[in-house]
N, C-alpha and C positions, 0 to 999 in steps of 0.2 A: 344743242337740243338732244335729249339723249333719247335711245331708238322706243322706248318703253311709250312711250307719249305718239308713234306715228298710229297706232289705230286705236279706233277708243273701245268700249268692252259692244260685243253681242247684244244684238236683240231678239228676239223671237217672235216671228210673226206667225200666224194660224200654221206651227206646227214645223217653217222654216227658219232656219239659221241666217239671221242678213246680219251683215255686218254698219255700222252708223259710222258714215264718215265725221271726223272733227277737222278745224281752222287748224293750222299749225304754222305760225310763222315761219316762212320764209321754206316752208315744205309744200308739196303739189296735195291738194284736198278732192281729187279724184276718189270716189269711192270705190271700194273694190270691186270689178264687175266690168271697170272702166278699159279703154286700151292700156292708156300707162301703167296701171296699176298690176295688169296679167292675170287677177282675181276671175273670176266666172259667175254667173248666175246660176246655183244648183239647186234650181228650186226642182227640176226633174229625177232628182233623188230623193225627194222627201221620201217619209214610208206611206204606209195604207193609208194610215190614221196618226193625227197630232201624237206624239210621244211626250210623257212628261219629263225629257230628257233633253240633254243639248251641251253647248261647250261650258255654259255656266256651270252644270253640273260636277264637271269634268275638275272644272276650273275649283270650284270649291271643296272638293275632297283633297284634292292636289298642297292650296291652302291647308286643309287641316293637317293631312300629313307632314308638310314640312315645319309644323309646330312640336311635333313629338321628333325622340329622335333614331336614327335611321334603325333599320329591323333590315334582317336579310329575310327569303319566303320562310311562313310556317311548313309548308309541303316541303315533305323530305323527298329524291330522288336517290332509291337504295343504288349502294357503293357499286352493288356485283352492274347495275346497269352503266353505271359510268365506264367501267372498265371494256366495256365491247369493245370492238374493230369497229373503224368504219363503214367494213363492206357490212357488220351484222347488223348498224343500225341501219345503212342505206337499203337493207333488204327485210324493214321494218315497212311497207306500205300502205298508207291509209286507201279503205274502200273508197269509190268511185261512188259507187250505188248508195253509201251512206252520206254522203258529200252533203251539207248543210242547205239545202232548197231545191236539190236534185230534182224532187216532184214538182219543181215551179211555183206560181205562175212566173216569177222575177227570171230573167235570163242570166244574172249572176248565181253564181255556186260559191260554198267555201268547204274544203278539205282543209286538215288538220297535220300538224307534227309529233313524232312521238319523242317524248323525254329521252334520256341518255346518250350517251360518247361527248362531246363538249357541253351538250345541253342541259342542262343541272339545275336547271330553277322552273318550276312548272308557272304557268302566264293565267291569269282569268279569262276568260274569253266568254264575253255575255253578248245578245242578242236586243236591239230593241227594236218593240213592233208597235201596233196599237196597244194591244192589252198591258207594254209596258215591257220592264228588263227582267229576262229570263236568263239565269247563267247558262253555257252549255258543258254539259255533261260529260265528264270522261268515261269510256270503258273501250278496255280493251279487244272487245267486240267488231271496233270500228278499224281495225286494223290485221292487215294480214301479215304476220309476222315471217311467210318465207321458209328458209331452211333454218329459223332459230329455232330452238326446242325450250326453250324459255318462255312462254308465252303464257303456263298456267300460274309462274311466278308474279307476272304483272301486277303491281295493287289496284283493285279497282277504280281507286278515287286518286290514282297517280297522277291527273292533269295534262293539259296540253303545253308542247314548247313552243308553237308560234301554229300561224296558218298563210293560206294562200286562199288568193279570190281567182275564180274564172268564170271567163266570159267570150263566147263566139265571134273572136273576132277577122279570123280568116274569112270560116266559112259559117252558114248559118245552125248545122249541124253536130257541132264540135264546141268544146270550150277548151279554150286555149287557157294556160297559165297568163296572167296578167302581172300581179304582185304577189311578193310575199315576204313576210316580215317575220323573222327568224335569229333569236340569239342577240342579245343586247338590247340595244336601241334601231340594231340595223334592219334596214328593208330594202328591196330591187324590184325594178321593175320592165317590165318589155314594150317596144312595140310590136307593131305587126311581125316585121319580118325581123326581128334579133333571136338572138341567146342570152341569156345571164351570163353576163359580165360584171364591172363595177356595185357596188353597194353604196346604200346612202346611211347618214345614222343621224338618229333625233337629236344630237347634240353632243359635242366633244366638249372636252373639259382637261383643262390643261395639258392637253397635248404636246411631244417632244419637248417640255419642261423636265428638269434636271433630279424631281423627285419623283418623277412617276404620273400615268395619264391614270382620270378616273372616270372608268366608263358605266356612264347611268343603264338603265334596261328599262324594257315598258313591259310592267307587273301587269299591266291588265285594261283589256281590250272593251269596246261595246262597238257592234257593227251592228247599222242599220238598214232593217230590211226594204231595201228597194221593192218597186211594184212594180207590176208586170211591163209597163214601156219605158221603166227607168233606164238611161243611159250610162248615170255614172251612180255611185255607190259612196255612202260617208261613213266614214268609219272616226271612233275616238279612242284615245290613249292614256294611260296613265305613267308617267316615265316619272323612277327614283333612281336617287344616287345617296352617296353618303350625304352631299351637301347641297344635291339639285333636286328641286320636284319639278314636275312641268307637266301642263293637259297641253293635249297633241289633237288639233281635229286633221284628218284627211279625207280629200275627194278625190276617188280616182276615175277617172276620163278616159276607157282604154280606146287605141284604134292604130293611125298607122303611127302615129304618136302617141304614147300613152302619157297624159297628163297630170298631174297631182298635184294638188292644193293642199298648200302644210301650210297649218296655223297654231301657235305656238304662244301660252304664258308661262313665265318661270315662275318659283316660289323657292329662294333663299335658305340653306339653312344656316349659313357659315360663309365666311367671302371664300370668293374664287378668284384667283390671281388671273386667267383667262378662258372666256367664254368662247369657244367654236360654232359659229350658227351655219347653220346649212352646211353640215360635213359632208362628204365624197371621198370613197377609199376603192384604191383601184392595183392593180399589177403593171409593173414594169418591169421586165428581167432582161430583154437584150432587144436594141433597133439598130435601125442606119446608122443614129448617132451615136453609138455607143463605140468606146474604143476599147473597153475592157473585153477582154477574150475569154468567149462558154464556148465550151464542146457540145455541140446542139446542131443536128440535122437541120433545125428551121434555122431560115434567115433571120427570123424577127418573131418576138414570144411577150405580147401586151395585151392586156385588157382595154389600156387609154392610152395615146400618143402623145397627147398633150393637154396644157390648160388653157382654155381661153375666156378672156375677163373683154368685157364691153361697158368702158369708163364711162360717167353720167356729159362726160366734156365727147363723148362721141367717138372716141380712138378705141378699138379694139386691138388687143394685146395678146400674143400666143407666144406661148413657152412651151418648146417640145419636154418629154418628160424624158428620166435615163435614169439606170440604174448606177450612182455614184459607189466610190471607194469608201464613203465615208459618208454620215448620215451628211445633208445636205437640207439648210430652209433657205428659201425665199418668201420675201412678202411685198408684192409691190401694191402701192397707196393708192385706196379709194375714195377720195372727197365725196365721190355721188356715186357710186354701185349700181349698174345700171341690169348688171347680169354676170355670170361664170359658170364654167361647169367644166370638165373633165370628157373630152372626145375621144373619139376612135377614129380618126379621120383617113387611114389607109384602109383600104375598100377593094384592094387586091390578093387575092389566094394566093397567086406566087409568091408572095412579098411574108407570106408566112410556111404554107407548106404543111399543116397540121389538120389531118383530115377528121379527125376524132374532134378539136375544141373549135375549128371554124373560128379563129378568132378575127376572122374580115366581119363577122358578124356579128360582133360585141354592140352593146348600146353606147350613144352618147349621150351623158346627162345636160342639160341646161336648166340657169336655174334663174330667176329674175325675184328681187325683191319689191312687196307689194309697197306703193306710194313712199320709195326712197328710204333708204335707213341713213343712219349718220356715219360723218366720215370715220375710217377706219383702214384695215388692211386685209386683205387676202392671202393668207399662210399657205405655202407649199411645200409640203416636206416630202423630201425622197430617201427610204433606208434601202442600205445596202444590202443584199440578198443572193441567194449562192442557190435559191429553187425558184421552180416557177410558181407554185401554192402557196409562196406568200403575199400578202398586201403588203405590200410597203409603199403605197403613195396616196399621201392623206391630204385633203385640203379643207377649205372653209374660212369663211369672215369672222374678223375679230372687232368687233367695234373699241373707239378710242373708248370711250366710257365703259368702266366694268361696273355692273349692277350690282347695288349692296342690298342684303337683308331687309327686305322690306319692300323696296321699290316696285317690286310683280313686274318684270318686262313683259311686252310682248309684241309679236311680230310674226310676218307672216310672208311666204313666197309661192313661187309655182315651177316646179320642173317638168321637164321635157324629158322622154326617153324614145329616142330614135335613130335612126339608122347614119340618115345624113340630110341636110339642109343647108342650099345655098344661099341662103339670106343671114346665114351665121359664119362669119358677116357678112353684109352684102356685096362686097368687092374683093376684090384679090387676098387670096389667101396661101398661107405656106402648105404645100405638102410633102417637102420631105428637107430632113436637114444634116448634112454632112460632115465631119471634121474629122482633121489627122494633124502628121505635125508640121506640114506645109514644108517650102523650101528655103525658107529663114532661120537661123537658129535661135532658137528659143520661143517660136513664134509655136500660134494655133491658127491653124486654115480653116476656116468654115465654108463650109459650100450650101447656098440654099435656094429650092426652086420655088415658085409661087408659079400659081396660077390663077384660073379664074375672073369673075368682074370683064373690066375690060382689056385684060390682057392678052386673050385668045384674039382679039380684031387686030392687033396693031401688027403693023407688018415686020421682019426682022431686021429690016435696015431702019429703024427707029430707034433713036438713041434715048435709052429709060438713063435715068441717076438714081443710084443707089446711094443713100441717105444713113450712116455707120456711125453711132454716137457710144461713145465710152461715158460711164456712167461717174461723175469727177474729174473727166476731162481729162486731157492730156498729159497728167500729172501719172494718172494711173497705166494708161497704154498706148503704144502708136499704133494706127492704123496702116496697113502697104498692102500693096500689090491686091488692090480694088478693081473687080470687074462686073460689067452686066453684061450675058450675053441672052440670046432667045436661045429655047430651048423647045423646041417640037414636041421632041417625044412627051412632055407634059402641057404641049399648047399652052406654054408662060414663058415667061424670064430665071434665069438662073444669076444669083450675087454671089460673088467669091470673094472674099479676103483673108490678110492674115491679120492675127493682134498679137502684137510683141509684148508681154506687159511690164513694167519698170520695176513693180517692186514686189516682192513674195505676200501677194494679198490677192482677195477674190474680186477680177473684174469682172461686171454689170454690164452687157452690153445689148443695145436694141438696134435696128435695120429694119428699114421699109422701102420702097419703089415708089418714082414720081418719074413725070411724065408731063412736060409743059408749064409745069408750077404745079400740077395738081397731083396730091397723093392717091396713087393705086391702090394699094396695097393696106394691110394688117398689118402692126410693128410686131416685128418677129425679139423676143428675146430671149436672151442665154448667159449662161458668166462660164467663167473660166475659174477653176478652183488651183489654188496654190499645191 
């Protein structure tokens, strides 16, 4: 069953967006809204008044576009602004007091982005209210340009590069940064208490493939105006590529979690050898686990620690991330995807040391697919990196089925942005993972502690088993010198071994904690690269 058939199209009811659940053999028929499904009821964002707008809308421009063929923007963004410094566009500021609903009644705001330094393609940005879709207007009026002395150069009708929503979510007199959507397909978002960290993007498209990735962008935006007790805010998309269209609806949900509901139909122009759904791009430059040697005051310099995938069969799965010698993928198999995302799970200052980026207070994404997609794989790729400013770790589902021209996929999920949560997963979990080159020759030592669930009750002289599977079996590597000890200082267990491996090839290996027959723990995995 291929993923295009798990929801069926939109309906519109007095003015909201519901979505019609369909039958699908041997798929859960939970309508969005549902527990399983992670979807929400937003009928608290409608606007004033019914808009003659909605995802169809979106959806069918989308359609016509990918009938003609691709256009880069008519808006030119003059050369002399591309060539600024960073610091001269970051001391480009959009006014506060111009901020798009500033005067209320809605408790949501939107500020704006200004064109140049990487940002090269100006975005539409429309408004829909009762009386209907009004573009919004550039001028360079709305922005304080600082110590640039450039500012009468500006073109009037230069356009915007992205925006950001806000909304009081600390306190009731402030509006904090919630989201914002900037530069490609990408957008981030916070909760309560984080920083920007990680990015998400509307869809990857042949990633770490051997010709080159191609990255779509969303040409043009319609945000609709919430009213005055609306809680969350929907906002729609137009994302093009050479060979992808796609309408993008988003609800965002901010608080100590901020929530978002992305729903998504593609339109074809040309096959694509592999579709990325629900990408995550994040930093890894140096942790615990890493052996390669930075000259770096911190200890540890990450945006995300790890990945963790929660299989439809019930196993949760976490893979620390690292900065390899050499690009590095993995993909491990999803018959039922039940969830993934890209954490920050170390939550200590010393353990970084960086009092400017606070990286203990990165976000975690989670991300669940609405009413089950089809089996497939979860890609994770790590490039290797010599800074701390670059992204190099990219993930997202790749379904077995790739969609040809014509078929219109679509699908839909909901992410998480927050700090930390112990129901992901709800039992024992890894927090920190160790290796060197042990005291065997040839061999890799892993050291790794869990905690969490019920590992903090059992007492020390309780004997755990440690559960160590090579991925191909004995063919590929020997397991020795296996231990489980308790380990206080993180109120868990600590598993040690070494893996000798047989032949100059990449071994697959997973580890989990049991306890009477019954599994504690999250299978922690890792490989060993030749």
């Amino acid at each position: 069953m291929s993923f295009q058939n798990r929801l069926a199209p939109l309906a519109t009811v007095a003015g909201v967006v519901v979505l019609v659940a369909v039958a699908i053999p041997g798929a859960a028929t939970e309508k969005p809204g549902s527990k399983q499904s992670g979807a929400r009821d937003h009928s608290s964002a409608a606007p004033v008044a019914a808009p003659a707008f909605d995802f169809d809308h979106v959806a069918k421009r989308a359609r016509k576009l990918a009938a003609e063929p691709y256009r880069e923007p008519k808006g030119k963004i003059p050369d002399w602004l591309l060539h600024i410094s960073y610091d001269q566009w970051r001391d480009i500021r959009f006014r506060p007091d111009r901020a798009l609903w500033a005067d209320g009644p809605s408790q949501f705001q939107v500020q704006f982005f200004h064109p140049g330094f990487f940002y090269d393609r100006p975005v539409a940005i429309n408004v829909v209210d009762e009386q209907g879709v009004k573009p919004v207007a550039f001028s360079p009026s709305l922005f304080d340009y600082g110590n640039n002395d450039f500012a009468s150069r500006v073109p009037q009708d230069l356009g915007f590069a992205g925006f950001r929503l806000h909304y009081p979510v600390k306190k009731p007199d402030y509006h904090d940064e919630v989201i914002v959507f900037l530069g490609a397909s990408y957008f981030r978002a916070l909760g309560r208490d984080e920083v920007f960290g990680l990015s998400a993007r509307g869809l990857a498209i042949d990633t770490a493939e051997s010709w080159g990735e191609e990255f779509p962008w969303f040409r043009e935006f319609w945000i609709v105006r919430p009213d005055a007790k609306a809680k969350t805010i929907t906002l729609y998309a137009l994302l093009d590529s050479p060979r992808v269209v796609g309408a993008y609806r988003f609800v965002v949900d901010p608080g100590e979690q901020t929530r978002v509901d992305v729903e998504c139909q593609l339109f074809l122009r040309a096959e694509v050898k592999k579709l990325g759904l629900a990408p995550l791009t994040s930093m890894f430059y140096h942790g615990e686990n890493t052996v390669r040697q930075f000259v770096d005051f911190r200890p540890e310099v990450h945006d995300s620690d790890g990945l963790l995938l929660q299989l439809g069969s019930g196993e949760w799965l976490w893979r620390p991330l690292d900065n390899p010698a050499r690009l590095s993928m993995s993909a491990p198999r999803a018959e039922a995807l039940a969830g993934f995302g890209l954490l920050q799970r170390d939550r200590d200052f010393d353990h970084y040391q960086d009092l400017e980026t606070t990286a203990e207070r990165r976000p975690s994404v989670w991300q669940a697919p609405w009413g089950g997609w089809e089996p497939g794989r979860v890609e994770l790729v790590e490039i290797p990196t010599s800074r701390d400013d670059n992204d190099n770790i990219v993930t997202y589902f790749v379904p077995d089925h790739m969609p040809k021209p014509g078929e219109e996929p679509r699908f839909g999920y909901t992410q998480w942005w927050y700090g930390d949560d112990q129901t992901r997963p709800p039992g024992g979990r890894v927090v920190s993972t160790r290796r060197d080159g042990g005291t065997i020759e040839g061999a890799t030592r892993f050291v790794i502690d869990f905690a969490g669930g019920k590992l903090g009750t059992l007492p020390p002289e309780e004997v755990l088993r440690g559960v160590v599977d090579v991925t191909g079996g004995d063919a590929q590597a020997e397991i020795q010198d296996q231990h489980v000890v308790a380990n206080p200082h993180v109120k868990g267990w600590r598993l040690s071994f070494q893996v000798v491996p047989k032949k100059r090839e990449p071994v697959e290996l997973r580890a989990h904690l049991e306890h009477a027959g019954g599994v504690l723990t999250e299978i922690w995995s890792s490989a060993i690269l030749p």
